[in-house]
N, C-alpha and C positions, 0 to 999 in steps of 0.2 A: 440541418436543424440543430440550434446549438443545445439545446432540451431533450433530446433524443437520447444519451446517457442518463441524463436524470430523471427520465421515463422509465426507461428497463429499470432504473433502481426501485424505482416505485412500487414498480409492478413485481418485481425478486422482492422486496420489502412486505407486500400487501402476501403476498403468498406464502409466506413463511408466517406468516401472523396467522393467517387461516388455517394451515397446519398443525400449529401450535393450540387453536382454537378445535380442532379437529380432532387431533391426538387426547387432549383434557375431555372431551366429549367423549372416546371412544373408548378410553379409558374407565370413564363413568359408567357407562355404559356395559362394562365387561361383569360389572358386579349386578349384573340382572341375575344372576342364579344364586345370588345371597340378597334378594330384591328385600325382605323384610330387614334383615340385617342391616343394611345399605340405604335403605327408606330412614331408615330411624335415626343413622348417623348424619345424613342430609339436613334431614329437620331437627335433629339437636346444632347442628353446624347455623342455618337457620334462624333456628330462635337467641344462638350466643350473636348474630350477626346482627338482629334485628334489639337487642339486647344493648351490643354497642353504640350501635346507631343511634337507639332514642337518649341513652346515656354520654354520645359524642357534643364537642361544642358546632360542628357543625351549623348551618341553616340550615330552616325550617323544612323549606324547599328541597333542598337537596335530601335529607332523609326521606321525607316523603316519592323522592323521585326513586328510591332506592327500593323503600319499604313494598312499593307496588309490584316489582315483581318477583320481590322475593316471596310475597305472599300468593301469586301468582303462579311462580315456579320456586316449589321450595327445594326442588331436589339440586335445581344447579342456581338457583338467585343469592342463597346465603354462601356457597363457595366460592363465585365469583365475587360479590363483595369482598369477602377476605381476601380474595387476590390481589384485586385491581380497582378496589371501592374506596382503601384509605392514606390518604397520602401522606404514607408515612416515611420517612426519610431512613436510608442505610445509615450505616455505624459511619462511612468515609463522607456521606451529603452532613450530617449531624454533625463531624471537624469540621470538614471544611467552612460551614457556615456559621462555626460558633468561630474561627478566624476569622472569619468577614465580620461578624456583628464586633466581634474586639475590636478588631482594627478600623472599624468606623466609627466607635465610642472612642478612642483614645485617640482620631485626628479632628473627629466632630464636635467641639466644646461649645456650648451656648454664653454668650456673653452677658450677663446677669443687667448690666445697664441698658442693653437693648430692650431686654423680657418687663425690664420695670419701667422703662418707658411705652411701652404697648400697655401693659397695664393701666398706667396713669391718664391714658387716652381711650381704653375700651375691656374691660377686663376680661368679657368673654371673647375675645378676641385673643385674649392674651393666655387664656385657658384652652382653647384651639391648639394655637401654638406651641404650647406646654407639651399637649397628649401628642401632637406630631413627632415634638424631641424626644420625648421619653421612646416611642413605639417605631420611630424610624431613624432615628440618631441623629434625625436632621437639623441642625438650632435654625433661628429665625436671624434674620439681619435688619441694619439701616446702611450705610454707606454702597447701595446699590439703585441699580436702574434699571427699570423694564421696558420693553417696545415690543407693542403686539403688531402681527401681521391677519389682516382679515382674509388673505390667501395664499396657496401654497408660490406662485409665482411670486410674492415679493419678498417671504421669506427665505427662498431660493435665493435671491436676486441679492438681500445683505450676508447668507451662510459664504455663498462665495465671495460676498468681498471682505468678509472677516476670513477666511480661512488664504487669499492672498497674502493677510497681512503675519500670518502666523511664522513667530521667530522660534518658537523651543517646542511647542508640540502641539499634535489634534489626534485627540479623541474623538471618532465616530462610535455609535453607537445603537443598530436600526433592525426593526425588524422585518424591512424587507428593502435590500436594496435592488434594482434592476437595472439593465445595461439598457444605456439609452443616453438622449439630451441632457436631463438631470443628472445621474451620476457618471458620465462619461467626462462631462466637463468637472467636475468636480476629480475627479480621480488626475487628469490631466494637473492637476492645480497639484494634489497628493505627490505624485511622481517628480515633479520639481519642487518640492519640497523637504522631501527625503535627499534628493540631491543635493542641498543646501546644508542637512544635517539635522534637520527638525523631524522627530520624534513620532512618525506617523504611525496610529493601530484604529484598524476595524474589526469591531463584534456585530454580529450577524444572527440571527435566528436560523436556526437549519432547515423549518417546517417553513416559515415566512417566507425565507428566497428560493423556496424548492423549486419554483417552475420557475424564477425569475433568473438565476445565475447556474452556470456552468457547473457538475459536479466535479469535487478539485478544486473550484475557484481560491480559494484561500493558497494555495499553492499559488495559482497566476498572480497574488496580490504580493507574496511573499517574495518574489523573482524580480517585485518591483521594487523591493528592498521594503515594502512596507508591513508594520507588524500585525498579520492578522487570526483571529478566534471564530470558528462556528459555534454557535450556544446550542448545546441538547440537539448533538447529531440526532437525525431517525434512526433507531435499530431498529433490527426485525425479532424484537420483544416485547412482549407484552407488561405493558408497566405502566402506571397512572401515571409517573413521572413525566411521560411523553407527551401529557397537556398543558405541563409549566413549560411553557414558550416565555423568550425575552421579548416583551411587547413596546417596550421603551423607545423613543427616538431621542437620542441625546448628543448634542456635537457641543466640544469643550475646547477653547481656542486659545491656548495659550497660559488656563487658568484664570485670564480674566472675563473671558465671551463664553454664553453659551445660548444652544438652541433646546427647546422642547415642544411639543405639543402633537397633533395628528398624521404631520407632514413626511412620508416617507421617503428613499430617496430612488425615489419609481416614476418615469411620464404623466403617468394618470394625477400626481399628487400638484402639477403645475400646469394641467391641462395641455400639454405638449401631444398627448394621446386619450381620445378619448374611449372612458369604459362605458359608464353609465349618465350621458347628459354632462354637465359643466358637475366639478368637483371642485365641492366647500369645503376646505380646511382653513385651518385657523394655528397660527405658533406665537409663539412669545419668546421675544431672547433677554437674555439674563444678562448683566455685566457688573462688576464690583466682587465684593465679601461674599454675595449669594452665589456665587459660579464654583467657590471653594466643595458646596454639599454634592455637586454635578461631578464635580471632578472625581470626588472621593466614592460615589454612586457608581464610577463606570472601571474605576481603577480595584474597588473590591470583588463587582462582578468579574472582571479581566482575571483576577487569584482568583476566583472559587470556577471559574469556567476552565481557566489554565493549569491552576493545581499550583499556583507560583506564588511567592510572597516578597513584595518590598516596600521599600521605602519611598511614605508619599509626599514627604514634606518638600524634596525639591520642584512637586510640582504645584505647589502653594505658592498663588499672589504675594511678592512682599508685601507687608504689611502698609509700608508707605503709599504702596501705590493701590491699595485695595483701600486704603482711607481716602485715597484722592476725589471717588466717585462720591457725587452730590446726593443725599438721604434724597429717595424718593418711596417714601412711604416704607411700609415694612414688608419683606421679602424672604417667601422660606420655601424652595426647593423639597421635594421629600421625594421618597422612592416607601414601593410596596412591596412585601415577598410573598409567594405561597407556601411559600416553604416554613412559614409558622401561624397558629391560629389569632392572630391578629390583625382581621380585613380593615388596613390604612383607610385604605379609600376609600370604602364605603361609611366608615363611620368621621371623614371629613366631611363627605355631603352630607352627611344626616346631621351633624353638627352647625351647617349652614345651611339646613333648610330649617333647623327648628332655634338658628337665633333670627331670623328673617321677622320682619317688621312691615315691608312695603312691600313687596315683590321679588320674586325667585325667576333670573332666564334662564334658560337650559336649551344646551347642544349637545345630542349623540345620536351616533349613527344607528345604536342599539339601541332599543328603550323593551328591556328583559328586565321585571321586577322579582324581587323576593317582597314578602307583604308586609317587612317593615319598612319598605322603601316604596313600595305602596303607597302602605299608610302615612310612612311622614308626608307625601307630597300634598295627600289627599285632605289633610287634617290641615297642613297650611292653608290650602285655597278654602277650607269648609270657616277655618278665621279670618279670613277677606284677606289672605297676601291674594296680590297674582303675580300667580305662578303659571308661566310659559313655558313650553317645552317646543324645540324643532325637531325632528328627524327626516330623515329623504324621501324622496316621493317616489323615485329609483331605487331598486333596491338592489341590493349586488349578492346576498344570498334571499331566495323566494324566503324561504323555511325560517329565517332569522326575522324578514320583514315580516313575514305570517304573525310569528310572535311578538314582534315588537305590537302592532295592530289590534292584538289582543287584548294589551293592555287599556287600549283607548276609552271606551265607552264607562269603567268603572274612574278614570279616574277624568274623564268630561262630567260625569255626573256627580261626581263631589267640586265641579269647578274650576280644575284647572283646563287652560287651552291648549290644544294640541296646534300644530303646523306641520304640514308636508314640505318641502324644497322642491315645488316644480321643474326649476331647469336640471337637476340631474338629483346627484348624490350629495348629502352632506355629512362629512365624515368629522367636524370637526368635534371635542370633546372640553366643553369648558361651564362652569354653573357661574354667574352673578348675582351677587345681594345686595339690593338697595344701597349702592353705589358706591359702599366701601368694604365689600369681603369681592373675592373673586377668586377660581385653581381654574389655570390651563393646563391640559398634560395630554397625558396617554388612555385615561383611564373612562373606559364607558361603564355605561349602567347595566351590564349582562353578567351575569354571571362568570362567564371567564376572565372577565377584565376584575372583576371585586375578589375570586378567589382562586384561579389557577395562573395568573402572567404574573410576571417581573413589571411591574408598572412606576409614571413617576408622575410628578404633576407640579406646579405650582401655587402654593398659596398665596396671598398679594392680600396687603391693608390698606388703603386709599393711598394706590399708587398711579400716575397718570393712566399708566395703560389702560386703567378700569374704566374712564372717560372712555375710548378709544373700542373699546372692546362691545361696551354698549351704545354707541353710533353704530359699530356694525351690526349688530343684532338688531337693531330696528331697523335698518337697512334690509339686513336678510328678510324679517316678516315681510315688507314688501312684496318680496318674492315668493311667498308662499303661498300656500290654501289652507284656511283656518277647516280645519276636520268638526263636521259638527254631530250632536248626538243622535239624528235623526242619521244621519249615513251611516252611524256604528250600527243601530239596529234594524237597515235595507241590508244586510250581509245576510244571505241565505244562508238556513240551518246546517248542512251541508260543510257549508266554509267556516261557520262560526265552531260545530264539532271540531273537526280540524286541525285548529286553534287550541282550542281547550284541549286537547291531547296533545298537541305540540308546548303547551305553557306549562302540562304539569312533568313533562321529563326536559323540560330546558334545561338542566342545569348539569344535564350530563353530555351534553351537546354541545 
């Protein structure tokens, strides 16, 4: 059993946490003979806790999910807060990642003829734009091209024949690779490639491939002469830090290729093995000036994962040849952190669901709201957009699907339509607008994906893809069951409770 080391780690990992959990309890617990004394510093601990909270910039949601049981249990709700409630970065996370935001503002320049020509074609488009570069360093381009893939098999099928062709380097980037069909042949292509001399590193989530790869693997990658990073090993510590997972899927080829969107490089993502019913993802590859932010995206995470700092200009497209590629619309890569109070992502879709005119499609495999994200959906359909949303009809966590389901019935009754994915799962993560805004990426509509992961996505302005993108999506409805109002309210009371107790502490889950 190749998993059976990373089993025992698990289980040594889980057990020291509860110990530690144990010990902080027992501890507390020892001051029962100074009970008044000990009461009063609890609930002063408490009320500064509950204090910060409603004074944090936080969601709504998330304080509320906090505030319940400190008020609940005040004697250990506001000390664990203070523990493990705010994600607040050490003195060495605070460098490292003010070197990373440097060093992605001083390789990341927006080209000012591009931004004025988006302008001169759509301005709040070009205001999008704007708030992306300022908040993610990402600039927007023209001299680039997209092609989307409406499943994980075809975008498999071009990752490897672009990384064939790769002369000077490939950046992987994934949070969960697993051994199998997908990345065995993929790795094979890695390992002659390295032989050649070409530039090979893989980064990894360390929670993502926990049961999927060998522990050590990074060792096995490294003997293959290839350069590899685990992101946010597991310790057996307690630390909020432990929910900022690398959620990104990002391969960079050369500089001029790249891949993003749902697609991991695991069986299940190409239907090679099945989990849950057929599996709907969806990616988009990048090629031109826009492959530059991808690159620069995987190479600052690589310093702030590795502790290392270089030079990233040789692996910048010459210029010549990064003008070669034909303007196909406008093109902006972004990446998201948790590691500062400014949710990218969530305030991209809210930005294109409240410039939307005609209609809003939507794909995630999560559909976890906070109530401003709620309400914008709900406020579009109540102004006659329609607005579509898919998610699976399989669901791969009960508890996640519970919640998603939750959501249904308040926002069917302001108007918008729901869709299940009968044949299995649909994991893919992308929003379209009336037929010239569109972001593929990484990034769903839950919670963790808007405020604890490393995320990235694509922004697109009537670029062909967007044709493409919406063929499949009416494609997919096909395949679905339209969820209607009268089935959200046959859910016994029972399950609908539930629910409601599972949607008001989602966000710490």
């Amino acid at each position: 059993m190749k998993n059976l080391p990373t089993l025992y780690r698990v289980i040594f990992i889980a057990l020291l946490l509860l110990l530690q959990v144990f010990a902080l309890v027992t501890i507390i617990s020892r001051f029962n003979s100074y009970f008044v004394y000990f009461y009063s510093i609890c609930t002063f601990l408490s009320i500064v806790a509950l204090l910060y909270i409603l004074n944090s910039k936080s969601d709504p949601a998330y304080k509320i999910a906090w505030i319940i049981p400190i008020l609940i249990f005040p004697i250990f709700g506001g000390l664990f807060y203070l523990l493990f409630g705010r994600n607040k970065l050490s003195k060495r996370q605070k460098r490292n990642m003010q070197m990373v935001n440097e060093k992605m503002k001083q390789s990341l320049l927006q080209q000012e003829p591009v931004m004025e020509a988006l302008k001169a074609e759509n301005l709040r488009a070009a205001q999008l734009a704007h708030y992306i570069e300022q908040f993610s360093f990402c600039p927007i381009y023209q001299n680039s091209t997209s092609e989307y893939f409406p499943l994980g098999e075809a975008m498999y099928e071009r990752l490897l024949e672009e990384i064939k062709k790769a002369e000077h380097f490939i950046f992987l980037e994934y949070f969960i690779i697993d051994e199998g069909k997908m990345w065995n042949s993929i790795l094979e292509v890695l390992e002659e490639k390295v032989r050649l001399g070409v530039d090979v590193r893989v980064l990894y989530d360390d929670v993502g491939s926990l049961f999927k790869l060998p522990y050590g693997y990074e060792k096995t990658l490294a003997a293959k002469g290839i350069k590899c990073c685990v992101f946010n090993r597991l310790v057996p510590v307690l630390s909020i830090h432990m929910n900022n997972r690398d959620h990104r899927k990002i391969a960079v080829i050369d500089g001029k290729t790249a891949f993003t969107g749902g697609v991991n490089l695991a069986d299940e993502y190409i239907n090679a093995y099945e989990r849950f019913g057929h599996w709907k993802d969806t990616a988009i590859m990048i090629q031109g000036e826009a492959v530059w932010n991808f690159t620069v995206m995987f190479l600052s995470l690589w310093d702030y994962a590795t502790g290392t700092v270089e030079d990233y200009t040789p692996y910048k497209l010459p210029a010549a040849q990064a003008q070669a590629y034909a303007s196909d619309g406008f093109v902006q890569p972004f990446c998201d952190s948790p590691l500062d109070e400014e949710p990218i992502g969530e305030n991209v879709y809210l930005n294109l669901i409240a410039q939307a005119e005609r209609y809003i499609y939507v794909n995630t495999p999560y559909l976890i709201l906070n109530n401003v994200m709620l309400s914008a959906l709900c406020s579009a359909a109540k102004r006659g957009i329609d607005v579509r949303i898919v998610t699976p009809f399989h669901a791969d966590k009960w508890f996640v699907h519970s919640m998603t389901r939750s959501n249904y019935e308040t926002l069917i009754e302001s108007g918008v339509k729901i869709y299940e994915y009968t044949p299995g799962f649909l994991h893919a993560k992308s929003m379209l607008v009336d037929d010239i805004h569109a972001v593929v990426g990484t990034i769903n509509l839950d919670f963790r994906s808007l405020y604890l992961h490393f995320e990235c996505g694509v922004y697109m302005y009537k670029t062909q893809s967007l044709r493409h993108l919406k063929e499949d999506y009416l494609d997919t409805l096909s395949k679905c069951q339209a969820i209607t109002l009268e089935s959200c309210r046959a859910v016994r009371l029972p399950r609908r409770l539930g629910r409601t107790i599972l949607r008001i502490f989602a966000p710490l889950m």
